[in-house]
C-alpha positions as CSV (number, residue, x, y, z in Angstrom):
1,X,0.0,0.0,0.0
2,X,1.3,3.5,-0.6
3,X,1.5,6.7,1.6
4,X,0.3,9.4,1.0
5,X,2.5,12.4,1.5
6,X,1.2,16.3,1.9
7,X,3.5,17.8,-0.6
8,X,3.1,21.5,1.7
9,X,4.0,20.1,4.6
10,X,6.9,18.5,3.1
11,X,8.3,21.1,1.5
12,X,8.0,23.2,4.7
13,X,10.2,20.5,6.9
14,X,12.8,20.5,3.7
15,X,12.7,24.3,3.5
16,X,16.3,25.0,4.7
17,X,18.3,22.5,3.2
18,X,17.0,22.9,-0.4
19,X,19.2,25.4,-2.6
20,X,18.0,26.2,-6.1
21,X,19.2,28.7,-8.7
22,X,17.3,32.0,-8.9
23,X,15.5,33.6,-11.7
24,X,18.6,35.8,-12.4
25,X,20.8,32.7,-12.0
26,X,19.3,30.8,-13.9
27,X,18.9,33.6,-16.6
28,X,22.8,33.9,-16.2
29,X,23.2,29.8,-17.3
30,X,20.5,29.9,-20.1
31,X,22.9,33.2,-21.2
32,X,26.1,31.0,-21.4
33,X,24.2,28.0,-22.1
34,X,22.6,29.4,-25.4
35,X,25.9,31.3,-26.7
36,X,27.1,27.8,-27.0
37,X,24.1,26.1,-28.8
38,X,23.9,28.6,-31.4
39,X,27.9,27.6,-32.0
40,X,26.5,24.2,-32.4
41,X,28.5,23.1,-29.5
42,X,25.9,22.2,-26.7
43,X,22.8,20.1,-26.9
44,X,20.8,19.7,-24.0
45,X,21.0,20.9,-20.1
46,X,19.3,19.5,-16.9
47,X,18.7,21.3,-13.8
48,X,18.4,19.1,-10.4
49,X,18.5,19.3,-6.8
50,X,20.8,17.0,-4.9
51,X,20.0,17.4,-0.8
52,X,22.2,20.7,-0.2
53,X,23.7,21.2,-4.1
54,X,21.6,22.9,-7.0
55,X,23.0,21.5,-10.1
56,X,22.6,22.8,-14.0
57,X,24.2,20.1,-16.3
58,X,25.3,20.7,-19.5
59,X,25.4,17.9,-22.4
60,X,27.0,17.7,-25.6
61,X,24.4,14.8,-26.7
62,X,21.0,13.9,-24.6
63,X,21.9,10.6,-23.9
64,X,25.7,11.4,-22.3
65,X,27.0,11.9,-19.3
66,X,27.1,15.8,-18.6
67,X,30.5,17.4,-20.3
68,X,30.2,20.2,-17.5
69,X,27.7,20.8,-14.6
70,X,27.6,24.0,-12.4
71,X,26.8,23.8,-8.6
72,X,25.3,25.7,-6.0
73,X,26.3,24.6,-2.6
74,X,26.0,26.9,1.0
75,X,29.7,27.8,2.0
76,X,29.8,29.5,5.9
77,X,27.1,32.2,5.6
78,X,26.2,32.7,1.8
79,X,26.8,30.5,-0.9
80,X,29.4,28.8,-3.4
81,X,29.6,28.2,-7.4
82,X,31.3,25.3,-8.8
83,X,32.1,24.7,-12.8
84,X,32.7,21.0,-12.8
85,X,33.6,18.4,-15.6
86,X,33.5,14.5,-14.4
87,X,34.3,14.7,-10.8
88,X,37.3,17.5,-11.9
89,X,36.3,21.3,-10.4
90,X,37.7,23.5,-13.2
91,X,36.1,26.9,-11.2
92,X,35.2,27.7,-8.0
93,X,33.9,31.3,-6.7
94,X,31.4,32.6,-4.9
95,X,30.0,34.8,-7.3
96,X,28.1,32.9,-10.9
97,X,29.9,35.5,-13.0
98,X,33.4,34.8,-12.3
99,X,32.4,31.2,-12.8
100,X,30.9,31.5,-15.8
101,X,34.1,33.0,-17.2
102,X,35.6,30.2,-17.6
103,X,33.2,29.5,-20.8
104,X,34.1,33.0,-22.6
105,X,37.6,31.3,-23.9
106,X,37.2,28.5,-26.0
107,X,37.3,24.6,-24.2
108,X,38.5,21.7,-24.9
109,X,38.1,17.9,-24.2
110,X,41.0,16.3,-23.0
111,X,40.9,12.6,-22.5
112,X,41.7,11.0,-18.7
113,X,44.4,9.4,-18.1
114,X,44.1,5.8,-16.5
């Protein structure tokens, strides 16, 4: 038998550990994020919430892995950015914009090493 669960009440218990990018955040991501398209370079992005981290994966093909993902996480009293690729941080500030610069120079794939 299932539970029923009062999504209100739920939300309101889970209310401080939940981050999630902003309307101007997110604006700032779609910015990049469509730059890139129109080069013909990205496909398809996700946006999901893990626990305490707000994450906006980027794809070079739907059905990949994510070739970059940027995360929101709380650091002391307000709140950190991270440009990630794989389990590699390439980018790490606590303001979107200075993260995001990483994407105005032109990036490459290198392969991993064993």
């Amino acid at each position: 038998m299932s539970n029923l669960i009062d999504l209100s009440d739920y939300r309101r218990r889970n209310k401080k550990q939940r981050i999630r990018f902003d309307r101007n955040e997110l604006r700032t991501l779609l910015n990049v994020y469509s730059m890139r398209v129109a080069q013909g370079e990205w496909k398809d992005y996700a946006v999901d919430q893990h626990g305490p981290v707000a994450i906006f994966s980027i794809f070079r093909h739907s059905y990949e892995t994510p070739v970059f993902a940027v995360a929101k996480r709380t650091s002391g009293k307000g709140f950190e950015y991270l440009v990630l690729s794989g389990r590699r941080i390439l980018a790490k500030s606590k303001s979107l914009t200075d993260v995001l610069s990483i994407f105005d120079k032109p990036l490459h794939l290198v392969p991993q090493r064993g």
